[in-house]
C-alpha positions as CSV (number, residue, x, y, z in Angstrom):
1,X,-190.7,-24.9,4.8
2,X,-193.9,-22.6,4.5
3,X,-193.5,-19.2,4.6
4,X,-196.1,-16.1,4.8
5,X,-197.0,-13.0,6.5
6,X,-200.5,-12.5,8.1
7,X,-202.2,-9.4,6.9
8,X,-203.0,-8.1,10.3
9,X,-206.0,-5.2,10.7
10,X,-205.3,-2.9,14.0
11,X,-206.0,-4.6,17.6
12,X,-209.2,-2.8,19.2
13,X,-210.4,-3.7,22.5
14,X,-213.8,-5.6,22.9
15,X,-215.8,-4.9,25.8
16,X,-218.9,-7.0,27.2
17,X,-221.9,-7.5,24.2
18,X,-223.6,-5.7,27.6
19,X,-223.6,-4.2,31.3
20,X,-221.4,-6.5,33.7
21,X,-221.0,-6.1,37.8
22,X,-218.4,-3.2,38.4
23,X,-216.4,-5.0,41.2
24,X,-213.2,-6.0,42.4
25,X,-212.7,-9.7,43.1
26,X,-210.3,-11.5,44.6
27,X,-208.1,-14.1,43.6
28,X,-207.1,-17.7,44.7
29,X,-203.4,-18.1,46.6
30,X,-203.1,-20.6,43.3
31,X,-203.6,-18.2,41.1
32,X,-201.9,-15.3,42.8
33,X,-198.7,-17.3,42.2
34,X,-195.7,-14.9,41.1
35,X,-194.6,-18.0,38.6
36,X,-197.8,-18.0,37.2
37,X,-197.4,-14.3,36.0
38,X,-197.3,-14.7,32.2
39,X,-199.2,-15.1,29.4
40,X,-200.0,-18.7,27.7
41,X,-200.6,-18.9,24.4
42,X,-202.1,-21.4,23.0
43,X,-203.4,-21.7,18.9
44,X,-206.2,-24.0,17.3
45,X,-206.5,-24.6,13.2
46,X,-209.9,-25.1,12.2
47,X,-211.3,-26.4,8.8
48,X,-214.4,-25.2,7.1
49,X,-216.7,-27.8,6.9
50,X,-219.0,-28.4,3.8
51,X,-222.9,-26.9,4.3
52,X,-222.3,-26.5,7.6
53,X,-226.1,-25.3,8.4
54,X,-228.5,-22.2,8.5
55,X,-226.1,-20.1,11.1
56,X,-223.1,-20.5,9.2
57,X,-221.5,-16.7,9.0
58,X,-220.0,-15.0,5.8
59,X,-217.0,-14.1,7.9
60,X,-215.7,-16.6,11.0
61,X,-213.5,-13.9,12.2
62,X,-216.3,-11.3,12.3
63,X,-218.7,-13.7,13.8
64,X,-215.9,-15.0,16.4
65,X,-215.4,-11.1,17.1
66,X,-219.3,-11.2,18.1
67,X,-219.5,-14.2,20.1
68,X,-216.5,-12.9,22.0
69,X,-217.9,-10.2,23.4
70,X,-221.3,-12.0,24.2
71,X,-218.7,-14.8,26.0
72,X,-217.5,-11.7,28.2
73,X,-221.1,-11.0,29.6
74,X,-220.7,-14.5,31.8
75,X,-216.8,-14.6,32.1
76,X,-216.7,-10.5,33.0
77,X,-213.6,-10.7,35.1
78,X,-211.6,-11.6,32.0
79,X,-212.2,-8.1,30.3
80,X,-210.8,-6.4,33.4
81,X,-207.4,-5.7,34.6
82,X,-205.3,-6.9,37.5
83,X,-204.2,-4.7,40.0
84,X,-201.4,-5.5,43.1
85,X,-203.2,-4.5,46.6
86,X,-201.5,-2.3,49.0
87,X,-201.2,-5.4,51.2
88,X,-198.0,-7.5,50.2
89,X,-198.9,-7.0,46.2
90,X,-201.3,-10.0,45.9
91,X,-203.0,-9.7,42.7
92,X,-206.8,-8.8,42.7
93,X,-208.6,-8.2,39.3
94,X,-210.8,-4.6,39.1
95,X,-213.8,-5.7,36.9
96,X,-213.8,-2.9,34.5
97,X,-215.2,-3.8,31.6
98,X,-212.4,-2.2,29.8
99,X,-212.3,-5.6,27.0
100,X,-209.9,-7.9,25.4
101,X,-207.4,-7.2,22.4
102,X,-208.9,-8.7,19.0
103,X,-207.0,-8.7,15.9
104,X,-208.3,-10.0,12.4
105,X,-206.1,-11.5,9.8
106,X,-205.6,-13.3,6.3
107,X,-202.9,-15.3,5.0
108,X,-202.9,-16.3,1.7
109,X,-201.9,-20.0,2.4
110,X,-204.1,-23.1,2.9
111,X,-204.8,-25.2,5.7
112,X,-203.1,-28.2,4.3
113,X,-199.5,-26.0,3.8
114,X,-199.1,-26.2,7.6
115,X,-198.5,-29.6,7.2
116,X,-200.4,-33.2,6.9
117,X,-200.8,-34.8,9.5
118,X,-200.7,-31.0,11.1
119,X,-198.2,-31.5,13.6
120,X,-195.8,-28.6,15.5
121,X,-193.5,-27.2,15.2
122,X,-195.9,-25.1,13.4
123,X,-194.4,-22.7,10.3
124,X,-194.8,-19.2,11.0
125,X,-196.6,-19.4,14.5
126,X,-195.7,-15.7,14.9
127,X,-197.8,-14.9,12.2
128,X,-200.7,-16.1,13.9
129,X,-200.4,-14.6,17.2
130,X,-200.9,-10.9,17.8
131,X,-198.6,-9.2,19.7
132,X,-198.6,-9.0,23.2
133,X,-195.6,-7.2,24.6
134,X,-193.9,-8.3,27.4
135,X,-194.9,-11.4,28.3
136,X,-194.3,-11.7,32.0
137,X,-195.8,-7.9,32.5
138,X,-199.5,-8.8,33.2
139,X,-200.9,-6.2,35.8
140,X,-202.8,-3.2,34.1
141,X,-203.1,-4.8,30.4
142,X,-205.9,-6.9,29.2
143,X,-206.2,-10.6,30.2
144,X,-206.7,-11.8,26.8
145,X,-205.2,-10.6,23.4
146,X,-206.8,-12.9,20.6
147,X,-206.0,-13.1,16.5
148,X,-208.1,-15.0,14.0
149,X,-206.5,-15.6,10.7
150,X,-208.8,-16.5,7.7
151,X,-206.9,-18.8,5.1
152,X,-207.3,-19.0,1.7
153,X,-209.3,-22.2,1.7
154,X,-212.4,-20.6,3.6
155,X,-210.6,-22.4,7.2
156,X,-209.4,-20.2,10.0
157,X,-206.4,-19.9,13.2
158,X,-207.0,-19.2,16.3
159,X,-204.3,-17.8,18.3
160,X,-204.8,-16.3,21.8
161,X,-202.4,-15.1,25.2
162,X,-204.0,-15.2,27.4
163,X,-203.0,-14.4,31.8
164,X,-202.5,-17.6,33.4
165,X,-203.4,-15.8,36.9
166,X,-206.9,-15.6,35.6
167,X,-207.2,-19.3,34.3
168,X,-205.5,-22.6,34.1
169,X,-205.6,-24.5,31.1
170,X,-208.5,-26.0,31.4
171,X,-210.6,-22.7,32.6
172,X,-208.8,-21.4,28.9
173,X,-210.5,-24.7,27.1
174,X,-213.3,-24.0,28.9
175,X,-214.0,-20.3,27.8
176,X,-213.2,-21.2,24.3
177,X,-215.6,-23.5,24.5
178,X,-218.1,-20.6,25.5
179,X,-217.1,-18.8,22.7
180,X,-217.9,-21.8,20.3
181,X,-221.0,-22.5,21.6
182,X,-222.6,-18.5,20.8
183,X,-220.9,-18.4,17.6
184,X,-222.9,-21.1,16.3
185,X,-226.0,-19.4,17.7
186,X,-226.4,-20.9,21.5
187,X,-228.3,-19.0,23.2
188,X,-226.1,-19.1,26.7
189,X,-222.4,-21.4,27.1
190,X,-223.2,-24.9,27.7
191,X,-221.4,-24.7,31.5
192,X,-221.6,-21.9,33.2
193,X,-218.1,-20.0,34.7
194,X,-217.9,-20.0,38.8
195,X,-215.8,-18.2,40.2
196,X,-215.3,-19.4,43.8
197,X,-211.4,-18.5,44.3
198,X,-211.7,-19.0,48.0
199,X,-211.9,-22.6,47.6
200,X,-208.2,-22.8,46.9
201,X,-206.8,-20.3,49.3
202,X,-205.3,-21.1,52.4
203,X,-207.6,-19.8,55.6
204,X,-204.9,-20.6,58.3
205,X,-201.7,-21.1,56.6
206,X,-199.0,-23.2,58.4
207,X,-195.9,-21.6,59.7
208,X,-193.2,-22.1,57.1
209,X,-191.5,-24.2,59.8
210,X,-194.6,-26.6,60.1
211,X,-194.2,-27.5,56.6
212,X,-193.4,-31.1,55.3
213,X,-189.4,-30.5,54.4
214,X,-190.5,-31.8,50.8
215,X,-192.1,-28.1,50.2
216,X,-190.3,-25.9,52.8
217,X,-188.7,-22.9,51.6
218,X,-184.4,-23.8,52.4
219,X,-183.3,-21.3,54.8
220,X,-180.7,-19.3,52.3
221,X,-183.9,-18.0,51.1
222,X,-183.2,-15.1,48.1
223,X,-179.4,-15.6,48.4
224,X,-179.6,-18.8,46.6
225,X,-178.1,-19.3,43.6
226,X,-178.8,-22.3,41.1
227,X,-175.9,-24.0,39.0
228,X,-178.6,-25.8,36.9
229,X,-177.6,-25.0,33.0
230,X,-181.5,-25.1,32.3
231,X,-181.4,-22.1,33.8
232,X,-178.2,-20.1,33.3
233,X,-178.6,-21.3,29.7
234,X,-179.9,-17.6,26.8
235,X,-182.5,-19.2,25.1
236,X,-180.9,-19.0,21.9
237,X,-178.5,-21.5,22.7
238,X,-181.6,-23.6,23.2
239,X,-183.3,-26.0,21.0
240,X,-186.9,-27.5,21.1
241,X,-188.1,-30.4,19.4
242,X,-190.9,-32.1,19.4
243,X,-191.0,-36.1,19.9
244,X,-193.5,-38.3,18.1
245,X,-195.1,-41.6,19.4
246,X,-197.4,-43.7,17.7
247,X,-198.3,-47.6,18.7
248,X,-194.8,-48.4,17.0
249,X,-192.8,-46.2,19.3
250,X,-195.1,-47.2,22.7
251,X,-194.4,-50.9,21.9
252,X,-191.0,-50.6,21.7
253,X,-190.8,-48.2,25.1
254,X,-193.3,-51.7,27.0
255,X,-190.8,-54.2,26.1
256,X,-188.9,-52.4,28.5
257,X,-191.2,-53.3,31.7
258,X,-193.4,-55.8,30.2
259,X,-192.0,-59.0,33.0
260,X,-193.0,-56.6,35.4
261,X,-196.3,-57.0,37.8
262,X,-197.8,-52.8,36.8
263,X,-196.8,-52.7,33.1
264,X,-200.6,-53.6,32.2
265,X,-201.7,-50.8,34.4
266,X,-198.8,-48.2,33.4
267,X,-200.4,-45.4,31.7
268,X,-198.5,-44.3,28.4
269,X,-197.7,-40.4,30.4
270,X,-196.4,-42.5,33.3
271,X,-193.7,-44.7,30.9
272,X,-192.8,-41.4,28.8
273,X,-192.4,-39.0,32.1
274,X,-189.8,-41.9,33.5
275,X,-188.1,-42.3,30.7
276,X,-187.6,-38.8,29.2
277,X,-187.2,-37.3,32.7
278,X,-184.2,-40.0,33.2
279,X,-182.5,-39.5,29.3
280,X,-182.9,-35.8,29.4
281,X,-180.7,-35.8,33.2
282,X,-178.4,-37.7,31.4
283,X,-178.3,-35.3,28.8
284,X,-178.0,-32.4,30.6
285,X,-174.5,-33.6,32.5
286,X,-175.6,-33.4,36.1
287,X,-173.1,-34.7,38.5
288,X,-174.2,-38.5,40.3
289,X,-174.9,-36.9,43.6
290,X,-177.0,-34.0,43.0
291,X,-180.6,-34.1,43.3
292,X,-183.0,-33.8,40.7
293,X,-186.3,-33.2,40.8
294,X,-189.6,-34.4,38.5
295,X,-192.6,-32.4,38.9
296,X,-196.3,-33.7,37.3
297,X,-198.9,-30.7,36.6
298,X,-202.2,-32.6,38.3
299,X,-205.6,-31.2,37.1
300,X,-207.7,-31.0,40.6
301,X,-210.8,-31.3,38.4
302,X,-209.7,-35.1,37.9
303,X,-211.2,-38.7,38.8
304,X,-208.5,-38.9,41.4
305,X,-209.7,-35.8,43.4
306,X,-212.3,-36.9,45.4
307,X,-211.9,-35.4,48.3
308,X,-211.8,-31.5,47.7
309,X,-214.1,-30.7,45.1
310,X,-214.2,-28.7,41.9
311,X,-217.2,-27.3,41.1
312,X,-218.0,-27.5,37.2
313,X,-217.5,-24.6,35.3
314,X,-214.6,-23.2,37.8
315,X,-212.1,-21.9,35.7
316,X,-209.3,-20.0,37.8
317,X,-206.1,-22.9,38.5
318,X,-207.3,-25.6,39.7
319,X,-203.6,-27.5,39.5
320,X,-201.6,-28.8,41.9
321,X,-198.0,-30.0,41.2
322,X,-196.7,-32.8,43.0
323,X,-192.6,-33.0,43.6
324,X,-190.6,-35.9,43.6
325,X,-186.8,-36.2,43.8
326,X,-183.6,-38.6,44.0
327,X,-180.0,-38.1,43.2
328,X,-178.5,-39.2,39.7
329,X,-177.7,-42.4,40.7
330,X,-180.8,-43.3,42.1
331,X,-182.4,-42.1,38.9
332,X,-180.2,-43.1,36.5
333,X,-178.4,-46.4,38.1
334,X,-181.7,-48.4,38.8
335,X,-183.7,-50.2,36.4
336,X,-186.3,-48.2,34.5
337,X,-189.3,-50.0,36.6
338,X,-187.5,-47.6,39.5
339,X,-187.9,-44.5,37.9
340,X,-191.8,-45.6,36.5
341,X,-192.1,-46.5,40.7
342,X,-191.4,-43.0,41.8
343,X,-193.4,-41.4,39.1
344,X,-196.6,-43.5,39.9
345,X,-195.9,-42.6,43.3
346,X,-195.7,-38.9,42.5
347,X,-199.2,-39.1,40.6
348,X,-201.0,-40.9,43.6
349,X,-199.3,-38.8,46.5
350,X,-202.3,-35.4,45.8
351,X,-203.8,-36.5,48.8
352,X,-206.3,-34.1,50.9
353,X,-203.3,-33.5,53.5
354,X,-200.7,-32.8,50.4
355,X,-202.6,-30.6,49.0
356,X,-203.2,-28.2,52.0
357,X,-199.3,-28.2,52.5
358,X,-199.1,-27.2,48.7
359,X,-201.5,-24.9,49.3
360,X,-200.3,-23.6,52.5
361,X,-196.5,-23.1,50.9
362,X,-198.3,-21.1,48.1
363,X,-200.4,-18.2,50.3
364,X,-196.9,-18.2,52.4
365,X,-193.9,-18.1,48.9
366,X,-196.9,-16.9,46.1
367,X,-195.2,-19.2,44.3
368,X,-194.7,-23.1,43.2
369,X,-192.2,-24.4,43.3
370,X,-190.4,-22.6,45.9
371,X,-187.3,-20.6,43.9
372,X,-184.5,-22.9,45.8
373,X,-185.7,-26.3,44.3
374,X,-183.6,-26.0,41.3
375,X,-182.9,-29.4,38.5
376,X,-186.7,-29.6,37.7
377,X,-188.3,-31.5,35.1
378,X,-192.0,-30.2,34.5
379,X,-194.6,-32.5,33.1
380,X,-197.6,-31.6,31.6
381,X,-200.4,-34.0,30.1
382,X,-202.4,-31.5,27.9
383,X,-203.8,-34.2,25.4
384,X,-206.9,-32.9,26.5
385,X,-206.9,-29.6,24.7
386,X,-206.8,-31.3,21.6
387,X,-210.3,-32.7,22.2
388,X,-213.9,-31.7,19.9
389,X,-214.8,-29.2,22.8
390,X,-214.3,-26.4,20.6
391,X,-217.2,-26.7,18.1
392,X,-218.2,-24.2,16.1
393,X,-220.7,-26.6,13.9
394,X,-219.9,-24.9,10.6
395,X,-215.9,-25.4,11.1
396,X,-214.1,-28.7,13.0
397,X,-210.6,-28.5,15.3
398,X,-207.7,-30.3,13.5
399,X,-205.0,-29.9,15.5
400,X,-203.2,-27.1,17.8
401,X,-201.5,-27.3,21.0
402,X,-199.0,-24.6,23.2
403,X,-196.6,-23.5,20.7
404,X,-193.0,-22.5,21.6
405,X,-193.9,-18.7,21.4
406,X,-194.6,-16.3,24.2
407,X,-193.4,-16.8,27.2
408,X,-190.0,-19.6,26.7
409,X,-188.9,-19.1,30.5
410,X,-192.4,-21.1,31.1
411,X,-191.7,-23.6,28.8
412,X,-188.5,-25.3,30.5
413,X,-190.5,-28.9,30.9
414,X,-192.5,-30.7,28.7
415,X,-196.4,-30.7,27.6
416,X,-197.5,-33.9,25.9
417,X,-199.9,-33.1,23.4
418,X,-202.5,-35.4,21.1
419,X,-201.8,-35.6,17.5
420,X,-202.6,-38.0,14.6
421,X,-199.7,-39.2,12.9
422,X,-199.0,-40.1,9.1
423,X,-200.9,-43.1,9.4
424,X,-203.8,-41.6,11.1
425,X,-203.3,-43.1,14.4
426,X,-203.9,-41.3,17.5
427,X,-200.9,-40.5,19.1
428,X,-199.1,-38.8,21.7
429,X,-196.0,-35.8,21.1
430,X,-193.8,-34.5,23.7
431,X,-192.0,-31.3,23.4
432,X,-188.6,-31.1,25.0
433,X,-186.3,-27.4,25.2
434,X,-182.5,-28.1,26.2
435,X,-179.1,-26.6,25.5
436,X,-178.0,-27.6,21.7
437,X,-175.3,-30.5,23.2
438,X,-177.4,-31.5,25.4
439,X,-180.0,-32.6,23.0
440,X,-178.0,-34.5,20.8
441,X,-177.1,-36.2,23.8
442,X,-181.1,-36.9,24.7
443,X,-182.4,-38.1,21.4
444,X,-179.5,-40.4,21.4
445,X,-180.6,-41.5,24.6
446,X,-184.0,-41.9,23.5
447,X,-183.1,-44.0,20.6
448,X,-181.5,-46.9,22.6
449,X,-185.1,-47.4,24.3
450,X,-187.2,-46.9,21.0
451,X,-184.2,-49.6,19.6
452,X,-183.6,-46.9,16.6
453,X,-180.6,-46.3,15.2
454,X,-180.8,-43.0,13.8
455,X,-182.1,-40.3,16.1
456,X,-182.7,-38.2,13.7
457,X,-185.9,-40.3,13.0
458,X,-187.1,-39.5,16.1
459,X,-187.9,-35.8,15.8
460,X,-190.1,-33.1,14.0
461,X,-187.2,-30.3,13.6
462,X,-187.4,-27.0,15.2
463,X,-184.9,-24.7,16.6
464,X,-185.2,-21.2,18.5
């Protein structure tokens, strides 16, 4: 296993490359969510590439450090500071100026050490992350704390936290992106940041009692108290490990449903989500007649939202996270086309309507899900990040993702990342975080569908 520590130079703050607008702006009842208070961190490894044209810079930290600042000038609310206003604490963000944390580094290792194919759970991820407190404090402190690590062999890391009440994922993509763009000498970011907040914030929220009883806040309100051993669980009696499939390991999960009328259409997140979300109940020991509960992270900016509209280059949360739920039995005691039903279902229900009574629960609980819905399985389907948005023309992405670091109490469900395995295929892995017992229990769950006999095939090893 590699080992190293990052020669780290002292954090400074970097302000706007110029003037900004000295404002306070609101934000969205999505992104004033008290769940969403926390920083994500995500990290990108990037290779040198050879010649790499006339703008290529002696130092990509240095010039990352530059185009940083310059990326602030357009996304200005992100070097300010949040601030809770006098009425009922909802977050607002005081455009100040003030800058983001930057950190350079070296580490005397190669790119190629981390691993080929370059797959989590990365060695050392710590080292390549500055340090950014308390993760779940967020008002007061800068939105974004970013390190760039220069290895030996001329490539570089890219590690950032960054406030998810300022951006989803895909706003995070998006101002990397930005920051690619001027450091290989664009003159302006390709897209453009909005801002727009008011278009996801509820103008006449329903009364709480008006609200379909999916989403409704039960009426023991604060007093409840969960029995779910995902969350009563330290975190170092947890384990994470990360679950590889290739075109091997998806064939042998379609022989499962392939007599059945949908399996051409199933989409490879749908047949993972039904059948993780029912091995890892099973693992977890959950009595036949509770309830549990899978919930799908759906990116409004998609193909299926056609009827409330994302302008481009909106970065705030744009997400909206559709719940479905059934008791043990019904999850575990029907055939697996059952469980791939209700998931399918779950994707398709974001209508207009269900997203106003998402939306309408959020400005009236500022948060999602509501605390009492407890036995939760959270899916995301971040393949995406792992995409060539993030060119820097004189240095290529090879691989990254959301590492387990940072925030773990946000990291109870799963993100299902794009990879290339050891044969180069593109694939698909899926991280999963349970109690020790109760993994061994899901990846021998998980082998029985993939027809393995030895689970321990089934994993890249990591532990907290």
């Amino acid at each position: 296993m590699l080992t190293f520590t990052a020669r780290r130079g002292e954090p400074e703050l970097v302000p706007p490359a110029r003037p900004t607008p000295s404002e306070t702006k609101a934000l969205s009842d999505l992104d004033d969510q008290r769940t969403l208070r926390y920083y994500e961190t995500v990290i990108a490894f990037f290779r040198s590439l050879p010649g790499g044209g006339g703008d290529r810079p002696r130092d990509a930290a240095k010039a990352i450090r530059a185009a940083l600042a310059e990326a602030l000038v357009y996304y200005y609310p992100v070097a300010g500071r949040l601030r809770e206003a006098a009425a009922g604490g909802k977050l607002v963000v005081d455009c100040t100026a003030e800058g983001v944390v930057f950190v350079e580094a070296d580490a005397d290792v190669r790119l190629e050490e981390f691993g080929t194919p370059l797959l989590p759970p990365y060695p050392c991820v710590e080292e390549l992350l500055c340090d950014a407190g308390d993760t779940r404090a967020i008002v007061g402190k800068p939105l974004l704390l970013m390190q760039v690590t220069r290895l030996r062999c001329g490539g570089f890391v890219i590690g950032f936290h960054m406030c998810h009440n300022i951006a989803d994922g895909f706003g995070m993509v998006q101002f990397m992106r930005s920051v690619a763009e001027l450091a290989r000498g664009e003159s302006l970011p390709t897209i453009l940041p909005i801002w727009r907040r008011d278009l996801l914030t509820a103008h006449n929220p329903l009364r709480s009692a008006r609200l379909d009883s999916t989403y409704k806040v039960l009426p023991n309100g604060l007093d409840y108290e969960s029995d779910d051993v995902m969350l009563s669980t330290p975190p170092e009696q947890m384990v994470v490990q990360y679950f590889l499939f290739g075109s091997r390991e998806m064939a042998a999960l379609r022989s499962h449903i392939r007599d059945y009328y949908f399996a051409s259409s199933t989409t490879s997140f749908e047949l993972l989500t039904a059948i993780m979300w029912r091995c890892r109940t099973i693992a977890l020991g959950y009595k036949s007649n509770q309830r549990v509960r899978l919930m799908i992270t759906m990116n409004a900016r998609g193909k299926w939202n056609q009827h409330t509209l994302i302008p481009r280059g909106y970065y705030g949360n744009a997400h909206f996270s559709p719940i479905v739920e059934a008791t043990v039995d019904e999850l575990c005691g029907q055939p697996i086309v059952h469980t791939l039903e209700l998931v399918r279902k779950t994707k398709f229900s974001v209508t207009k309507e269900c997203m106003k009574t998402m939306l309408d629960t959020i400005s009236l609980t500022r948060q999602w899900p509501p605390h009492t819905m407890d036995k939760i399985y959270e899916v995301s389907d971040t393949r995406w990040i792992a995409t060539s948005a993030t060119r820097f023309g004189w240095a290529e992405l090879v691989g990254g993702g959301i590492p387990l670091a940072g925030d773990l109490t946000s990291k109870l469900g799963s993100d299902h990342m794009r990879c290339k395995n050891e044969d180069g295929e593109h694939s698909t892995i899926v991280s999963m975080l349970l109690p020790r017992p109760s993994m061994e229990r899901f990846k021998q769950e998980m082998a029985v569908w993939l027809n393995k006999h030895d689970e321990k095939n089934l994993v890249i090893q990591s532990s907290l």
